[in-house]
N, C-alpha and C positions, 0 to 999 in steps of 0.2 A: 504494500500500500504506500505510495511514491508520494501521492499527492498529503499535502498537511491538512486540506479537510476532512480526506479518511483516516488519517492520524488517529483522530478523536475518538474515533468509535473502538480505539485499544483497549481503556482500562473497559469498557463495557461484554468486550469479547472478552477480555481479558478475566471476568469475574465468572461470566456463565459457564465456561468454557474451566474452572478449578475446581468445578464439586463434580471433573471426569466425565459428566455426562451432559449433553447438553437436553434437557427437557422437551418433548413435542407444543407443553407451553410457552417456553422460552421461547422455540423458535419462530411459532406464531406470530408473540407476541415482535421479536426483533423484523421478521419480516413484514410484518404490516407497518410497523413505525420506518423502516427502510423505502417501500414500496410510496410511501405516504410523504415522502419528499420532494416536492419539484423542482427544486434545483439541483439534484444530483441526475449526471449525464446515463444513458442506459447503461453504458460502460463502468460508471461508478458504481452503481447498481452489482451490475453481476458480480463485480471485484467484492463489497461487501455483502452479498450473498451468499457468495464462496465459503466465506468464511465464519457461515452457521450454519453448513451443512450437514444432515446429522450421519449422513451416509459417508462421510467424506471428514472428517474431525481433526484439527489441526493436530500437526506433529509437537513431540515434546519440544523440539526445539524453537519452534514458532511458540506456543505457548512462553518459553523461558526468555526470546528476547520480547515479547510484548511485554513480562515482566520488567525483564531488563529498563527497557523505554520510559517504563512509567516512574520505577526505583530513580533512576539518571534524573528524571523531569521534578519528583520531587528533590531529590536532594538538591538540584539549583533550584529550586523554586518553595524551602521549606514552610513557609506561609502556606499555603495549598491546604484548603480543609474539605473540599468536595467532590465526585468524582467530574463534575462539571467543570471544574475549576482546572483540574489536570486536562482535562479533554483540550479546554481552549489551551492551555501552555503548549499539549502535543500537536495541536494546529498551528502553532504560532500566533496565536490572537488573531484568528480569520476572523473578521468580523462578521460573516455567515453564521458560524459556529455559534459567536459571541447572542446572537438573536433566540438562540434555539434554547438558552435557560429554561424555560419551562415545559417546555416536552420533553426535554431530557432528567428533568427533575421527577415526570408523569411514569417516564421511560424506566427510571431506576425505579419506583416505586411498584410499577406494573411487575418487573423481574423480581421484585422483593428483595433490590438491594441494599442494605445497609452500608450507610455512606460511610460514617465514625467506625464502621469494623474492620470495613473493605478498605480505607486509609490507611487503619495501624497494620494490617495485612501487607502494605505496599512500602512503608519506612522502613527503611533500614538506617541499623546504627553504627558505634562499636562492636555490641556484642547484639546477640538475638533476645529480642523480648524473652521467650524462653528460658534463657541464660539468665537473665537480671532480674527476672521476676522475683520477690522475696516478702517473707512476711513480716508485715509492719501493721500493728496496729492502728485502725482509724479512730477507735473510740477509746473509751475508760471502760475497762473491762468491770469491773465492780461495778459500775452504774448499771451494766447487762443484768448481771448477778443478781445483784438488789432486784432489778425490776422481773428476774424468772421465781426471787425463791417468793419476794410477797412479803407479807405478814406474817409468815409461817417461818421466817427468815430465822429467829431464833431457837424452833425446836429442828429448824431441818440444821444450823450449825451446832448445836447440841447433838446430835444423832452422829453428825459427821465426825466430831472431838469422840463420840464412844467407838465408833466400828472402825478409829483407826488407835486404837490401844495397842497393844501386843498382845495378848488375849484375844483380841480377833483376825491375829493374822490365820490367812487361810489353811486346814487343813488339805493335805494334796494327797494323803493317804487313798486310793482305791476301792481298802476297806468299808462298806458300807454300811457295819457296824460302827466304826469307829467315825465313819462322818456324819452318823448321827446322831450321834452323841455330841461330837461338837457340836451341831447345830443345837441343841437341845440343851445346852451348857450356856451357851451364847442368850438362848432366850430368857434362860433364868436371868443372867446377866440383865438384860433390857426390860425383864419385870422389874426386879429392885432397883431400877433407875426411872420406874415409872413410867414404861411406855408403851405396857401392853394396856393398861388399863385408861389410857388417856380417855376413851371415850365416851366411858361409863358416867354416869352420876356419880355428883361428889357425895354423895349421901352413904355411898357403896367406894368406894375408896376411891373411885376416876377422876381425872380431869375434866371429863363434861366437855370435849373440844374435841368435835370431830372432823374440824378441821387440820388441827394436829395430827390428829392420825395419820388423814391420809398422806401429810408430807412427810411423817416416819414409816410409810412403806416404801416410799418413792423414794425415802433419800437411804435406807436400808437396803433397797434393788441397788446402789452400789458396789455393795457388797455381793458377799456370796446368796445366789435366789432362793436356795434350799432356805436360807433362814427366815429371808422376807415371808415365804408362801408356809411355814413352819409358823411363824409370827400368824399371820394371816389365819391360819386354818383355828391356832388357839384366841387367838385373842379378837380377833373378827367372826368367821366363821359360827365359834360355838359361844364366842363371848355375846355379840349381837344378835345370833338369834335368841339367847334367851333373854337378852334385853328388847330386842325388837316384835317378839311373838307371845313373850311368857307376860306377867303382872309380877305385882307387887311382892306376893309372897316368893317366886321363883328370884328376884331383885336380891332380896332379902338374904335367900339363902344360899345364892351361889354368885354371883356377880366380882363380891370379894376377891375368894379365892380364886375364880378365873382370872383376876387381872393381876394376879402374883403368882402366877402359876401351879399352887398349893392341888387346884383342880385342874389337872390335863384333860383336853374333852373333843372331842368328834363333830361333824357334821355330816352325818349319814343319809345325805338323799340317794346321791346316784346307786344305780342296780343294774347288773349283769344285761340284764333286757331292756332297763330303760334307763335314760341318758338324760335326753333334752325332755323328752315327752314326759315331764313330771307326774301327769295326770294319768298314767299309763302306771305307777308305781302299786309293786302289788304285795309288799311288805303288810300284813295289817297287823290293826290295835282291835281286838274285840276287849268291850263293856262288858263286866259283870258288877250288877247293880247289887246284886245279896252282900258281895263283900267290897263293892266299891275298886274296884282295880280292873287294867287294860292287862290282856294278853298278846305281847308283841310274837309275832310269828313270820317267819320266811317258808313260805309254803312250799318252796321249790329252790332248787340249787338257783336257777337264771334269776331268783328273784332276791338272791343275796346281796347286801350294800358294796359295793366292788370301789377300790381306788381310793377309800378313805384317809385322808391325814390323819396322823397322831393314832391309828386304828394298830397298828401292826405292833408297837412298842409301849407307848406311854400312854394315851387316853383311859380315863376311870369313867367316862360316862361318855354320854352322846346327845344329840338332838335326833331324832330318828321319824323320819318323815313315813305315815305308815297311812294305811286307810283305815278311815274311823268306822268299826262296825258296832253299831246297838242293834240288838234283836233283830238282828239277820236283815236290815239293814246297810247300805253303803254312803255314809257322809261324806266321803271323800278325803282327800288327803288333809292330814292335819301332822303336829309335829308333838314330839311328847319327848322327856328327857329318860332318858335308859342308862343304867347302871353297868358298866363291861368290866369291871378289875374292881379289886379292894387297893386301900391304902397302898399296901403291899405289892400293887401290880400284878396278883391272882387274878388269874380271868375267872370267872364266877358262872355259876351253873346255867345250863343256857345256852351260854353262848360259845359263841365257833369263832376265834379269828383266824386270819390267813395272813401271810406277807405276799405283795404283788414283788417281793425282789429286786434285783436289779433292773433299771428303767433307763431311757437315752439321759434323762437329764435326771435334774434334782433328788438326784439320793440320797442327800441329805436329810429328805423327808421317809417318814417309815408310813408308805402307804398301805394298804392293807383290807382285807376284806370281810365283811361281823355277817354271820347268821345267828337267828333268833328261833331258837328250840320253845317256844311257850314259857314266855320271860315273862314273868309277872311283875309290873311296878302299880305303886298306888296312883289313885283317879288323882292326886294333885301333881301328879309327872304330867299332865298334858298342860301344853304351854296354850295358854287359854285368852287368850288376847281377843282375837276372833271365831274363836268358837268352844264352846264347854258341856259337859254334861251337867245337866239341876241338880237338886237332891231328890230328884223323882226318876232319874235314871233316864233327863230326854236331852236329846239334843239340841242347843239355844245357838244362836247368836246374833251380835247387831245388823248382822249382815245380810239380809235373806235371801241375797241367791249367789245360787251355789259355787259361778261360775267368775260373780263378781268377791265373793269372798275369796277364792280359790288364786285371783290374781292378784288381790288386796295382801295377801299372807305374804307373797313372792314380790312382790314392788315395796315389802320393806326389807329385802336382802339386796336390793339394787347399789347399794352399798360395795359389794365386791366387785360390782362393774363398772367402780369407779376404780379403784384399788389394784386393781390387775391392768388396767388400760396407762395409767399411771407407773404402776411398777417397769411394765414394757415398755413405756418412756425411757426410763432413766439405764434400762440395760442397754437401749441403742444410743442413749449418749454415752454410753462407754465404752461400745464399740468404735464410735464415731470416733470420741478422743482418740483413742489408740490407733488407728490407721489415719488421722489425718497429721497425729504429731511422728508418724511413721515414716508418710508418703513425705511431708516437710524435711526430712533426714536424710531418707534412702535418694540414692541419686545412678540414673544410670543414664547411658547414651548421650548424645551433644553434638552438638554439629564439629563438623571434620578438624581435626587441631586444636580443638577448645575442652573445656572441660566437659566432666559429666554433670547433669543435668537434673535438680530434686523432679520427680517423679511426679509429685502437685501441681507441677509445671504445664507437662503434658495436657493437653485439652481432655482425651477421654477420661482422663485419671479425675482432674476436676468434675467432670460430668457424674461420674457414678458416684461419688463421696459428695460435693457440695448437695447436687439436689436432694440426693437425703437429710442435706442437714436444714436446706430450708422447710424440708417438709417439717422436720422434728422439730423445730422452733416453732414453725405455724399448728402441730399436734400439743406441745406444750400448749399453747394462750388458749386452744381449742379444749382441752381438757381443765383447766382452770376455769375457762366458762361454765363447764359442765360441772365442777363441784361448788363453783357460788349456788347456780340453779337449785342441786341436791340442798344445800344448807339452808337454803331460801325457799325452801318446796310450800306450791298450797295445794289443797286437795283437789282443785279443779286444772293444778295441771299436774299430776302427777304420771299418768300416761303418757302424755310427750317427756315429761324428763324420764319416763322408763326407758321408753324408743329411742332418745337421743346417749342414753347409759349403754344401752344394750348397742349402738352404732359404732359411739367410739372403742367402744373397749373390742370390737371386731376392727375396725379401720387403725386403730394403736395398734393391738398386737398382729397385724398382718404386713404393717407397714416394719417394724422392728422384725419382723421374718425372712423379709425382703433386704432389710437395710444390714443386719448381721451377715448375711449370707454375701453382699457386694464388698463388706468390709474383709472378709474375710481373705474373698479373690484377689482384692488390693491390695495387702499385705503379701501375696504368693505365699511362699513355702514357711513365712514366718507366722501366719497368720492361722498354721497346720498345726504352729506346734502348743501346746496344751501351757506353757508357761508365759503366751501372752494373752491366755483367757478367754480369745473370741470363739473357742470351740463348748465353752462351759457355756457363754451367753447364752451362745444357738444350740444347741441340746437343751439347755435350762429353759427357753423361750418357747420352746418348739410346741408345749401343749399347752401356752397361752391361748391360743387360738383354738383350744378345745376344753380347757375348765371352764366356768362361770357362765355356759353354752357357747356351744358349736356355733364360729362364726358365721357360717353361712345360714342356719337354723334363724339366728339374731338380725341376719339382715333381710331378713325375711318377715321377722317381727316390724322391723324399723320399714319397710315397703307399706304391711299392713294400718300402719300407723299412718302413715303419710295419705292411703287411697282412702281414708273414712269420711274425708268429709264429701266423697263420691258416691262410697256406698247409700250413704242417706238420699242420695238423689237417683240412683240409678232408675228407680221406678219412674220416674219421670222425663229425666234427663235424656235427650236423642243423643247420638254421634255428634251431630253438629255442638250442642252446645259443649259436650263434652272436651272439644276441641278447641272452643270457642273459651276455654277456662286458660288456655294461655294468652289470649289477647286480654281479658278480663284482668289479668293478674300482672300483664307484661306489657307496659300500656305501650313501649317503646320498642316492642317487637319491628315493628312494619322499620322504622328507622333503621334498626339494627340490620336488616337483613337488605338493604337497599344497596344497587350495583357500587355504589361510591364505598361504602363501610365494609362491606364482602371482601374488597379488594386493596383498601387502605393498610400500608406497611410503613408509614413514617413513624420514627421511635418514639415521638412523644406520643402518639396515639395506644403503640402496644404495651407501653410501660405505663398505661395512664389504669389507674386503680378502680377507676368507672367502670372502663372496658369491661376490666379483668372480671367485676363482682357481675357487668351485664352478662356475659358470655356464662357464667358458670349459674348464673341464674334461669338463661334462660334454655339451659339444656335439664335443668333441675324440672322447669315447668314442662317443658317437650314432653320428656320422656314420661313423668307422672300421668300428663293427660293421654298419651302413648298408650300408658299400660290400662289404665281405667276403660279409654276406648275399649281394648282388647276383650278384656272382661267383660265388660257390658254386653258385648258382642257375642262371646261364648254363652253365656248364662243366655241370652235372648234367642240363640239357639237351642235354648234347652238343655246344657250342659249343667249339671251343678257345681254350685258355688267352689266346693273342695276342689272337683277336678277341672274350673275352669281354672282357678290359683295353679296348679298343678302343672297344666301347658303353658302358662307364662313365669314360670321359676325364675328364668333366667333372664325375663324382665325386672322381676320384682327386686335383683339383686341391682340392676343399672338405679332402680327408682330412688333405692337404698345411699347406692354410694353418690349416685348426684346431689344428693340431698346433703349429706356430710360433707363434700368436695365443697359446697357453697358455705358451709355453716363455719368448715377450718378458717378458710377463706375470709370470711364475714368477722370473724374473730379476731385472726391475726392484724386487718386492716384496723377495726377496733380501737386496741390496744396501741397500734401506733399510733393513730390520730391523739393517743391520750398525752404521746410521749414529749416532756420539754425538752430535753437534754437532743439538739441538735445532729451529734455525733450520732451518737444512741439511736435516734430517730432515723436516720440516712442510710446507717446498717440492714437494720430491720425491714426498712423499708426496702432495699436490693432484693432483701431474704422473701419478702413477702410475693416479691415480682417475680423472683428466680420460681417460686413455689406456685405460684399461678401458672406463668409460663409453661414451664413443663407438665401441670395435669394439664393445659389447652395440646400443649402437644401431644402428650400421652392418649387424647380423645382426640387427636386430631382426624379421624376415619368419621367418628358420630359428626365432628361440624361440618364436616366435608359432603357430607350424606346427606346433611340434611340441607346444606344450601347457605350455612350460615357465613362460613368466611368460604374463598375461594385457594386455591393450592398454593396463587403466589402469596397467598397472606401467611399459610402455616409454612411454608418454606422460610418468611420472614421471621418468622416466630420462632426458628430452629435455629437462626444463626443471632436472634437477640438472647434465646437461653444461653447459647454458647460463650456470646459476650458479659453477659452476669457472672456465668461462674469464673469468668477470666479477671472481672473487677472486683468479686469476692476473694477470689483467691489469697492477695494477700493477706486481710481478717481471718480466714481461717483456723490458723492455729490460736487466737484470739475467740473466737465466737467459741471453740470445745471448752476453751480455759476457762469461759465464763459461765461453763457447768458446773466450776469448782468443784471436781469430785476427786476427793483426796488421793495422795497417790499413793498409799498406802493400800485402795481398793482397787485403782487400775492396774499396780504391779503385772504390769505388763513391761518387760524390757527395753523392746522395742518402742516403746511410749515415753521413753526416758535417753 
């Protein structure tokens, strides 16, 4: 290209022409903006035709001096901030060129090119960005700190001062006697320090601050998990449900001792045959009114308590979820406290336990499995909150149906699905620390004669590590929303904060599944070996996403929750309005999806937080009125209710996580807008964008589908994620610091 008015058109070849392939959109698009020229000769024409030809693809070397040209034009011309700006320098200031400013501004935009990426792409310096890149703090890391622990700031640096004693340095033993015993030595420890009982009534020796709690499990998942879900299983578990299900006299008499561990005790729902399906539990309690007392029985092997904490070794008692039978009657599942061991840790007549043995993860914990031989306890073991037998031998309570008491009993253990979502938290900020203060370290490859290169450096390496971390920052402030709500509950919305309990604690622990696992391949062969602990997270972590229910059972709850204000209309409502419930709700749909916004790739538009919350909103409404359609649809066929839910499963899961995707989202923007500290604020806010950007790309197939943005928009969106995690980069090792998690719990080597 001889002439300096095709000059110009290098850096634009020059860009399409580096992600190796050049697009059947691209090419379109270049050739209609080519063809759409009138002052170029035909012969100019075909010379830059030539040269987007997708059958015919420039060689490397034409590719490497078109770089060359551009490199040469900026370095005499180092002012140069646009790719328009270079074009006219490689024309020489034609002043043709000079006029084309805005169609070449349209031009970039149409390709989805970003100008500030594709620039720093083109300078060259000394050394290679690569090379110089380094970490340097932008903000005050303690103003981060402060603003993640809260109010909770002083019992979660209390917790941090005990579990880095010496006394809790890790056992590494194998033995899985002997690691349970640590762990159970430890929790004694965290009782006489008053921290199993934080949540109890101070009347009963607790704290009465359940907000405490939850941040001494989370800051305890620093630690070894066996201890946390050990902690959890006594002091939550069996400690809450009898605070949360039993009265005054159950208060009285056991509450004490549970939160000094004097009384080890059980939470005996799950059973061999049933899991999630509570209401399927066939454990029973039969009433004998002559002498007042329930006979607990396991009627059958599949119907044993299976997977129990504290079952296998230490528990004296239990909570035991059984069906209430009076006089050959079925009340349904109710909870009644049972007797398994004396003082002594004698197992007592009756009863059967088992050890489930060794497991992938937390063997710390001694799980274990109880049958019930016709175990006799007295009528004041039934934890009687919501339902009791009178002194006439009948079954009462305030709640009269059956189905609404039944979820009433279970929506006050929603507690643990804050507690586990949380704990999952804080194990993938430890993995995070540890592979990103890793990848800052480890240095390999560099360009030819120069040094090796930190490995954080690398673009893919930043991709698989930052986005995780902006997720788990946007999962923190998301999860903090969700235990104000818990602490602030009223009876009219307790449903949504079950649905929104039961969502995170499935979208936490699946994301920490994911994010252990990428951490793990980042580290390579160090990250294998058992002394830098990301192999204990991910085994430890791994049946998060199957205690406290089966994440996908739970986001299936969280779909059901979201379709009811549809259900109430279905008898009336057509198709059309059912569809009509996203322009009702989305008043700026029609804007949003108009040729000019589909298509729109300038940076202040994608980094703009409106965008971000419009896009994730309005695939939230899509998909909900989606799936309602659907249904409405099957049932009006005549399908019933169960097996229409049944053919859309695997909608009901999109309804699920669009819905969370908006709420993390919604949260994390929140919390910034709260924030004064500047620095603080600008961080966050990258992390907030970085964390947007990549779920729109991650969905970038549903907006594509449905027409909302167009390809050159998510191809722009692929190279502004890129550029996030290249401006984050240097904060990096700063943003894990400011998880403050002692280093006495990451004792990981390679973390130091």
């Amino acid at each position: 290209m001889k002439s300096t008015k095709l000059q110009a058109f290098i850096p634009l070849f020059y860009v399409v022409w580096s992600d190796d392939l050049l697009t059947e959109k691209e090419f379109v698009t270049l050739q209609e903006f080519i063809n759409s020229q009138d002052w170029f000769s035909a012969e100019e024409k075909e010379t830059l035709l030539s040269k987007i030809s997708i059958s015919n693809p420039p060689s490397r070397q034409d590719i490497t001096d078109w770089k060359n040209k551009i490199e040469q034009t900026i370095k005499e011309n180092p002012a140069l901030k646009s790719i328009f700006e270079i074009a006219v320098a490689l024309s020489q200031n034609d002043a043709t060129i000079q006029k084309l400013e805005p169609s070449f501004v349209k031009l970039e935009n149409d390709l989805g090119i970003l100008g500030e990426e594709a620039i720093s792409n083109f300078k060259t310096k000394a050394k290679s960005h690569t090379v110089t890149q380094q970490t340097e703090a932008s903000f005050d890391i303690q103003k981060i700190t402060d603003l993640l622990d809260g109010e909770q700031a002083p019992i979660i640096n209390k917790v941090k001062s005990i579990i880095s004693r010496p006394e809790f340095k890790y056992e590494t033993s194998t033995d899985i006697g002997v690691h349970r015993q640590k762990v159970y030595d430890w929790c004694k420890i965290l009782a006489n320090e008053n921290l199993g009982n934080m949540a109890y009534p101070k009347q009963y020796g607790g704290g009465e601050n359940i907000a405490d709690y939850f941040s001494i499990m989370e800051t305890l998942s620093y630690h070894d998990l066996s201890l946390v879900i050990k902690f959890g299983v006594q002091f939550g578990l069996w400690g809450m449900s009898v605070q949360s299900l039993g009265t005054e006299k159950h208060y009285a008499k056991y509450l004490k001792d549970i939160g000094t561990l004097k009384l080890p005790g059980c939470f005996a729902m799950t059973e061999t045959h049933h899991g999630s399906n509570v209401k399927g539990l066939e454990t029973t309690a039969t009433y004998h009114h002559e002498n007042q007392t329930f006979t607990i029985h396991t009627p059958h092997e599949k119907a044993q308590k299976e997977y129990i904490g504290n079952a296998a070794l230490h528990g004296q008692m239990a909570t035991v979820f059984a069906k209430l039978i009076i006089a050959g009657h079925d009340y349904g599942v109710n909870a009644f406290i049972v007797p398994l061991r004396d003082e002594n840790g004698v197992v007592l007549k009756g009863i059967t336990i088992g050890d489930c043995g060794h497991k992938m993860g937390l063997n710390g914990v001694d799980n274990g499995t109880i049958r019930f031989d016709e175990v006799v306890i007295p009528k004041e073991n039934m934890l009687d909150r919501f339902a009791s037998v009178n002194d006439k031998g009948e079954f009462e309570s305030p709640i009269p149906s059956d189905n609404r008491r039944f979820f009433t009993m279970l929506g006050t253990l929603v507690g643990g699905r804050i507690g586990i979502p949380r704990s999952a938290l804080a194990a993938a900020k430890s993995g995070l620390t540890i592979a990103i203060k890793y990848s800052d370290q480890r240095r390999q490859f560099g360009p030819e004669g120069g040094s090796e290169v930190s490995i954080l450096n690398y673009r893919m390496h930043q991709r698989r590590l930052l986005i995780p971390l902006a997720k788990t920052y946007a999962v923190h402030f998301a999860l903090q929303y969700l235990t104000k709500r818990f602490l602030n509950k009223k009876e009219v919305e307790m449903q949504e904060i079950e649905a929104l309990a039961a969502g995170l604690k499935s979208y936490s622990t699946w994301s920490t599944t994911a994010i252990l696992q990428e951490c793990r391949e980042a580290c390579g062969g160090k990250g294998y070996l058992s002394e830098n602990r990301i192999d204990a997270l991910k085994n430890d972590t791994e049946i998060y996403t199957t205690f406290e229910g089966d994440n996908t059972v739970l986001m299936q709850l969280v779909a059901k929750n979201r379709l009811s204000e549809f259900r109430k209309s279905f008898g009336e409502m057509g198709s059309f309005g059912i569809i009509n419930y996203v322009y009702e709700n989305t008043k700026s749909v029609i804007a949003e999806k108009n040729p000019v916004a589909i298509r729109r790739t300038d940076v202040e538009h994608l980094l703009d937080s409106e965008f971000h919350l419009q896009a994730f909103q309005h695939r939230e409404k899509t998909i909900l009125a989606s799936a309602a359609k659907r249904i409405k649809k099957l049932i009006d066929n005549g399908l019933d209710a169960y097996d229409a839910f049944n053919v859309v499963q695997h909608q009901m899961i999109d309804v699920a996580e669009a819905y969370l995707d908006r709420v993390v989202l919604e949260q994390f923007q929140i919390t910034i807008a709260a924030i004064k500290d500047q620095n603080s604020k600008a961080i966050l806010t990258k992390l907030n964008q970085l964390y947007a950007l990549s779920q729109i790309e991650k969905n970038k197939a549903w907006y594509l589908e449905d027409g909302y943005m167009e390809a050159i928009k998510t191809k722009a969106i692929r190279k502004i994620v890129n550029q996030l995690c290249w401006d984050i980069r240097p904060d990096a090792v700063a943003l894990v610091n400011a998880f403050a998690i002692p280093d006495s719990c990451l004792a990981a080597p390679i973390a130091f």
